[in-house]
C-alpha positions in Angstrom: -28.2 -11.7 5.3 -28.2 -8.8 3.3 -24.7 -6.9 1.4 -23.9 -3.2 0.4 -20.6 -2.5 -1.0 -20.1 1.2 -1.8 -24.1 1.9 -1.3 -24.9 -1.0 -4.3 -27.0 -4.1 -3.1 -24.9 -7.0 -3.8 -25.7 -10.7 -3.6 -24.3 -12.8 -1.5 -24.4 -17.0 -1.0 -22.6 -17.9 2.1 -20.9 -20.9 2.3 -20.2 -22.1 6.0 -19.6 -18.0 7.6 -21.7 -18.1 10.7 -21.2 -15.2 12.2 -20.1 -11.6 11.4 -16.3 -12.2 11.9 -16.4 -15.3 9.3 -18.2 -13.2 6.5 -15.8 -10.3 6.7 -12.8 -12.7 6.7 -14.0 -14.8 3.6 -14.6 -10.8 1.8 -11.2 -9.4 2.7 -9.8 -12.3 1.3 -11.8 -11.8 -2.0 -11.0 -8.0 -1.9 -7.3 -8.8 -1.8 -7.3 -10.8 -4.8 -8.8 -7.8 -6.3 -6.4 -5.1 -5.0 -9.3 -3.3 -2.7 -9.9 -3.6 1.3 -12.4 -2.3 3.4 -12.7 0.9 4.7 -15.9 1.6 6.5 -18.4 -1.1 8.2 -21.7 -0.7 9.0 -23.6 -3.4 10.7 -27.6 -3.3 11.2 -27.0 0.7 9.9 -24.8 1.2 13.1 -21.0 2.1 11.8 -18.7 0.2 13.7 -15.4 2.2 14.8 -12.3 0.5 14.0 -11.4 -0.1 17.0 -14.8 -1.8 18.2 -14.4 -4.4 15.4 -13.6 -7.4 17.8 -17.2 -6.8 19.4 -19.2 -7.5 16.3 -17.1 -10.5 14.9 -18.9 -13.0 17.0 -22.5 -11.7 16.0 -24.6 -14.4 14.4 -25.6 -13.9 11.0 -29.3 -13.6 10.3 -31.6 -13.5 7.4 -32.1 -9.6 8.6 -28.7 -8.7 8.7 -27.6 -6.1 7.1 -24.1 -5.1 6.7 -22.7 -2.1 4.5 -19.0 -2.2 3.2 -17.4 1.3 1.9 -14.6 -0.4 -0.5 -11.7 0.9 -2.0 -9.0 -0.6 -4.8 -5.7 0.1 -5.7 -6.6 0.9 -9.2 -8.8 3.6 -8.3 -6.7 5.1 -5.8 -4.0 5.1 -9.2 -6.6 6.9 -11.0 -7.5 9.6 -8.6 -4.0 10.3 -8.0 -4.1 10.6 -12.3 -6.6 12.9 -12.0 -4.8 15.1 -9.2 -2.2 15.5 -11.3 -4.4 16.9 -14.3 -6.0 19.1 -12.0 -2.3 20.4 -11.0 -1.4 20.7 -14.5 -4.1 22.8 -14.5 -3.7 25.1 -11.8 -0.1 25.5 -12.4 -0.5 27.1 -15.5 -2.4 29.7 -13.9 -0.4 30.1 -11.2 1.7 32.9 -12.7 -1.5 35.2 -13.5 -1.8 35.1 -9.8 -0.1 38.4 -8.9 -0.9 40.2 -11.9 -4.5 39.8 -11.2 -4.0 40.9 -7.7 -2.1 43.9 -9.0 -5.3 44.8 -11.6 -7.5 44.7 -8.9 -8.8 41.4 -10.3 -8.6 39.9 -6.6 -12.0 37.2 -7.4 -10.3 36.1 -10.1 -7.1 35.3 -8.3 -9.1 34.2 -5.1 -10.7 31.3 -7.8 -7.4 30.4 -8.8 -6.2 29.9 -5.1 -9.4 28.0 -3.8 -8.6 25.3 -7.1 -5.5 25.2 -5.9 -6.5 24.5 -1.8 -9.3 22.0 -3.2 -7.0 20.3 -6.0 -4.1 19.8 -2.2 -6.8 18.7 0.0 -7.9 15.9 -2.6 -4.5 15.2 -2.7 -3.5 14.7 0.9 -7.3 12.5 0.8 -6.3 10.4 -1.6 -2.5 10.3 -0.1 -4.2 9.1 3.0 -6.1 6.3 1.1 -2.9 5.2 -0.8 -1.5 3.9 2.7 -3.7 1.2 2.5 -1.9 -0.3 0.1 1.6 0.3 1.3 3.6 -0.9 -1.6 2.0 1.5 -3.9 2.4 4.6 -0.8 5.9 3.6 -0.8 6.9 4.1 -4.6 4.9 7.4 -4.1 8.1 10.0 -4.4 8.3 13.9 -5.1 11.9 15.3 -6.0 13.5 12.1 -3.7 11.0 12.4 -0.5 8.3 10.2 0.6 4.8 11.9 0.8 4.7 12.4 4.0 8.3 13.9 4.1 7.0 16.5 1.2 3.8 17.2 3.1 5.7 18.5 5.8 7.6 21.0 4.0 5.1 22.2 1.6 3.0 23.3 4.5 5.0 26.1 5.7 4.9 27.3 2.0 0.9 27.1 1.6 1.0 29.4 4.7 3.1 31.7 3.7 1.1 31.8 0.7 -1.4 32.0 2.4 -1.1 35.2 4.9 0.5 37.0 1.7 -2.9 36.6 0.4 -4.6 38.0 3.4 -2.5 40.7 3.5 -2.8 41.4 -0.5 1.5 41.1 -0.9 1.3 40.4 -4.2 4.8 40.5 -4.5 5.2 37.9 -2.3 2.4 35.7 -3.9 4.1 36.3 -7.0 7.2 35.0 -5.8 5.4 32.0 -3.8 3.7 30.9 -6.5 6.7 31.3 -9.4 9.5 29.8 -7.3 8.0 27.9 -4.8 4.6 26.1 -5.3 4.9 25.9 -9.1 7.9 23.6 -9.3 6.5 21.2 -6.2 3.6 20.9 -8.3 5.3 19.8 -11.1 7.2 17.7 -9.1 4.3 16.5 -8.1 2.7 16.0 -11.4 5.4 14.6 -12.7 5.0 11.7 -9.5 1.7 11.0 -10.0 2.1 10.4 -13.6 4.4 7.6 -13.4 1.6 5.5 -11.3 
């Protein structure tokens, strides 16, 4: 049989795996020991849905087969979370030029500063997602006393906010969003992610 983990040929002896189900047992087990599981399967270039998964286990194991393995570890998840948080540091020091720019006329220059900042959130809830894979790590995971998904759901209603005020060029209101607000959840947030 033939092995890709994250897109890289890797190579493989088996030792008594037979079919599908008994390789991908014997490689969890590895990846645990390693802090990383499986997130994707492909078998034969097909991806296999999670919830087809007990239809391929019994598939015989031939010299042709090909199976793909997206992989991801607990150590990398800690890092992107890191580098979230340097990309918040980031933003948030920009966030109080925000309505000063919009008040200047400078509106592309604020716009830039507001797609970092919907980029650097949607990495975030990406990653966040990832990080339940590993529950003991999503569960030390909080921001000014709330779980992540707890803070998700009330930062939302602020992002739209912010949001429409945009739209509707009230740059007092994004100045006020983005000073008392979004600019302390981030630092709680930053402040979060650091201790990883």
């Amino acid at each position: 049989m033939h092995l890709k983990v994250n897109g890289e040929n890797v190579d493989i002896t088996l030792d008594s795996e037979k079919t599908v189900g008994d390789f991908l047992k014997s490689f969890e087990s590895e990846a645990a020991k390693n802090q990383a599981t499986t997130t994707n399967i492909k078998l034969n270039g097909k991806t296999i849905p999670a919830e087809d998964i007990d239809s391929i286990l019994e598939t015989e194991l031939e010299p042709e087969t090909l199976i793909e393995l997206e992989v991801v570890s607990k150590p990398t998840v800690i890092d992107s979370f890191h580098q979230c948080a340097s990309c918040f540091e980031e933003i948030d020091s920009k966030l109080p030029e925000i309505s000063v720019l919009l008040q200047s006329g400078k509106d592309r220059e604020a716009s830039d500063i507001i797609n970092s900042l919907a980029t650097a959130m949607s990495d975030f809830v990406h990653i966040a997602r990832m990080s339940v894979l590993f529950p003991e790590l999503y569960g030390q995971i909080t921001i000014n006393g709330n779980n992540l998904q707890s803070f998700f759901e009330e930062f939302s209603p602020i992002l739209k906010d912010f949001e429409q005020a945009m739209e509707s060029k009230d740059s007092v209101t994004v100045g006020d969003l983005s000073e008392y607000e979004i600019s302390p959840r981030l630092k709680n947030v930053i402040q979060a992610l650091q201790t990883l």
